[in-house]
C-alpha positions as CSV (number, residue, x, y, z in Angstrom):
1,X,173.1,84.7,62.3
2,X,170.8,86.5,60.0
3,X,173.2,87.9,56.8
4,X,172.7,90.6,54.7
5,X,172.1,87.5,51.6
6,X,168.5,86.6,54.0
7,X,167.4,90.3,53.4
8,X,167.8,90.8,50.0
9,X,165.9,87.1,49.3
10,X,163.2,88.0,51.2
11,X,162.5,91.1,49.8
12,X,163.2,89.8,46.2
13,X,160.7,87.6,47.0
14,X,158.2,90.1,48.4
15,X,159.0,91.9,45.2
16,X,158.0,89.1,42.9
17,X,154.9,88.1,44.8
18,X,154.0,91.8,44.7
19,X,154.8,91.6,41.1
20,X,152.9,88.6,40.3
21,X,149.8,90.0,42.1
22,X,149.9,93.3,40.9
23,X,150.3,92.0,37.2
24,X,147.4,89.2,37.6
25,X,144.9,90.4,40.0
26,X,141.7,92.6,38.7
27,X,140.9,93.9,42.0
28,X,142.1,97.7,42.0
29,X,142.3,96.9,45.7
30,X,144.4,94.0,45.6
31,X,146.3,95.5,43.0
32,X,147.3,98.7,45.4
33,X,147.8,96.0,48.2
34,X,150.1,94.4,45.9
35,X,152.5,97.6,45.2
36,X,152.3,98.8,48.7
37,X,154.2,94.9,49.0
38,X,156.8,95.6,46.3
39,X,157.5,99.6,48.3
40,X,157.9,97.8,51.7
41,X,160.3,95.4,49.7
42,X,162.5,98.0,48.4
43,X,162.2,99.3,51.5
44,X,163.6,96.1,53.6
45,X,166.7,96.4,51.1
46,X,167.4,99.9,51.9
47,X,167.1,99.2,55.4
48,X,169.5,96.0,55.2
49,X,172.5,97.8,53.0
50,X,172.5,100.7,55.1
51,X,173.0,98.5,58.4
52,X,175.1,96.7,56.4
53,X,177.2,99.8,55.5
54,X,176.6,101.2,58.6
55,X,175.4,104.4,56.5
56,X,172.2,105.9,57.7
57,X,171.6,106.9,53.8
58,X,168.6,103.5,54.0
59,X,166.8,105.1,56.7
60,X,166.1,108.1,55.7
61,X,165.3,106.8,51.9
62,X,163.0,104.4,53.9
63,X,161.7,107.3,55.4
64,X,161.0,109.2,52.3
65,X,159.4,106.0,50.2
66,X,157.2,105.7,53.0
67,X,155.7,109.4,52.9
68,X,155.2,108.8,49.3
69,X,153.5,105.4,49.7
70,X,151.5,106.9,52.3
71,X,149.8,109.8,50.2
72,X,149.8,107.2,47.0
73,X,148.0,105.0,49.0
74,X,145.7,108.4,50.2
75,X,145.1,109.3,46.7
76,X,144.9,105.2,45.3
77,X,142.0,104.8,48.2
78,X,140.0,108.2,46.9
79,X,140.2,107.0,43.6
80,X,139.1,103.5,44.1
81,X,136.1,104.2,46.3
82,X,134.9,107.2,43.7
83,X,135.0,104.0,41.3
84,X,133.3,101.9,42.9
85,X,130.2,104.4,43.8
86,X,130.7,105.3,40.0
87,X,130.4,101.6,38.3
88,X,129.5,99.1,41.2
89,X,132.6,96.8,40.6
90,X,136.4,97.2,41.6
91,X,137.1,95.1,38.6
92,X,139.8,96.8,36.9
93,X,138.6,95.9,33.4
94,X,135.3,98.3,33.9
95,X,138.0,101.2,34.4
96,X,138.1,101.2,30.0
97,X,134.3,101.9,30.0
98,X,135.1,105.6,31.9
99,X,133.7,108.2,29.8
100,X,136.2,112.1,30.4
């Protein structure tokens, strides 16, 4: 039988490797892959303490985070490509060289 203790390991460590990659990586992709891993974490424990509690509270927070991570992921993809058509790289180093 699957506990509630399973959940919240697996998404602390979906969190941390999330963490991890978006801390390390320079790929502004990878680093958007990365916190779209850390949201879908938080959103596996909201998920598992509201079965757990037997609250439908997790759900519908699940269902807000995910309307947010869609149109941050919307906005994160426009900005990236304008980038890359801008400088040629989707190193996130080059992002200091932007001129306003």
């Amino acid at each position: 039988m699957i506990t509630i203790g399973h959940y919240l390991v697996l998404a602390s460590f979906l969190f941390v490797v999330g963490l991890i990659g978006a801390l390390t990586r320079k790929s502004a992709i990878i680093v958007f892959l990365a916190i779209e891993l850390m949201l879908n974490s938080v959103n596996l424990v909201f998920l598992a303490l509201g079965r757990y509690f037997g609250q439908l509270d997790g759900a519908v927070f699940v269902f807000f985070i995910m309307a947010v991570s869609a149109a941050e992921a919307a906005i994160g993809v426009a900005i990236t490509v304008a980038f890359i058509r801008r400088n040629k790289t989707t190193a996130i180093d080059a992002a200091n060289l932007m001129k306003w």
